[in-house]
N, C-alpha and C positions, 0 to 999 in steps of 0.2 A: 861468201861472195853473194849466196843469194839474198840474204836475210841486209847487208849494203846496197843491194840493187832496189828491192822492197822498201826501205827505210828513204831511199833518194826519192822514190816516187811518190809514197804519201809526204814529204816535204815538199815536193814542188806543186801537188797537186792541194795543200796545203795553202802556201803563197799564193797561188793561183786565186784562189776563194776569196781571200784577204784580201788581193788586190780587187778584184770584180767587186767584193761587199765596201770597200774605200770609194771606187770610180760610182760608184752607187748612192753613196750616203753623199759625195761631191755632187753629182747631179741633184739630189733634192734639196741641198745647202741654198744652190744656185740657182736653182728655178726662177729663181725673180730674175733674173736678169733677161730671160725670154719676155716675161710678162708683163714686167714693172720699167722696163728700160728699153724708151722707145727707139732708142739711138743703136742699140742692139739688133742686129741681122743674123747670127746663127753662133751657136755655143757648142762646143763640142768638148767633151771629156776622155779623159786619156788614162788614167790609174788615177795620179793624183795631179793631175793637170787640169787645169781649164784655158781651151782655146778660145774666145770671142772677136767674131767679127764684128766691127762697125759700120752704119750708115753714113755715121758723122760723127766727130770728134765732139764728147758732150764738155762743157765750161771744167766740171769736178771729176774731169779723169783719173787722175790721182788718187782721190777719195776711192771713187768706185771699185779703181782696184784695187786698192790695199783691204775696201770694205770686204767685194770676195776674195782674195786671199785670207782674210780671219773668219770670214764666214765657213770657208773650206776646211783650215786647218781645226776650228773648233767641231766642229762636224767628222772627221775621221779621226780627230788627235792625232794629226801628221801631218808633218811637210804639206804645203799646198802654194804650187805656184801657177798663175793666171795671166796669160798673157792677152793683151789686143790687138786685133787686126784691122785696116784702112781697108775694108771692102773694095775698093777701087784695085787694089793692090793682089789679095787675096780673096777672090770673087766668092770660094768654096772654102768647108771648113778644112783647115789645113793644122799642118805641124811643125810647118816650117817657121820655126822660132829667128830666122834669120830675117824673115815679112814683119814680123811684128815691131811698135814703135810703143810699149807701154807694156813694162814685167813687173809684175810685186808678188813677192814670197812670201812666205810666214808661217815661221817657227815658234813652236814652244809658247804658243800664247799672243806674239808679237809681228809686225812685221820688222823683216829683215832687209828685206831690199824695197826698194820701190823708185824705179826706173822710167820714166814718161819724158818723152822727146818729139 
């Protein structure tokens, strides 16, 4: 029993690590989009998520996010989905993926989804 209870917790504390060194290596994937993209008002990181708010809807939203989503997924080698927010809508960085009007994924190299409305 002890030696299953021992084994649970260096697996979780394990994952733990993995996910923090993923939401890590996502943040310096993404960095441009604080610095390089004016239209950008706050980015927040999640494991392997990226939240972005916007000032204003830029012309190549589509582009940009499917850009970081492959910028993400090649930077962890995993899943990476990025969503945007309508600052007017979601003032602060949030998670609430039901605010957002612009989701792209990407898997395995590719994008999978790419959703903008």
């Amino acid at each position: 029993m002890r030696r299953t209870l021992i084994a649970t917790i260096l697996v979780a504390l394990a994952t733990t690590a993995l996910a923090n060194d993923r939401e890590q290596e996502l943040s310096k994937a993404l960095a441009y989009l604080r610095t390089s993209v004016d239209e950008v008002a706050w980015v927040k990181f999640e494991r392997n998520n990226a939240h972005v708010g916007l000032k204003e809807r830029p012309s190549d939203l589509r582009l940009l996010c499917a850009t970081a989503a492959m910028n993400g997924n090649r930077a962890m080698d995993f899943g990476c989905h990025v969503w945007f927010y309508d600052t007017s809508r979601a003032a602060s960085p949030t998670t609430n993926v039901d605010l957002a009007f612009c989701e792209c994924t990407a898997r395995y190299g590719k994008v999978q989804d790419n959703h903008c409305h």
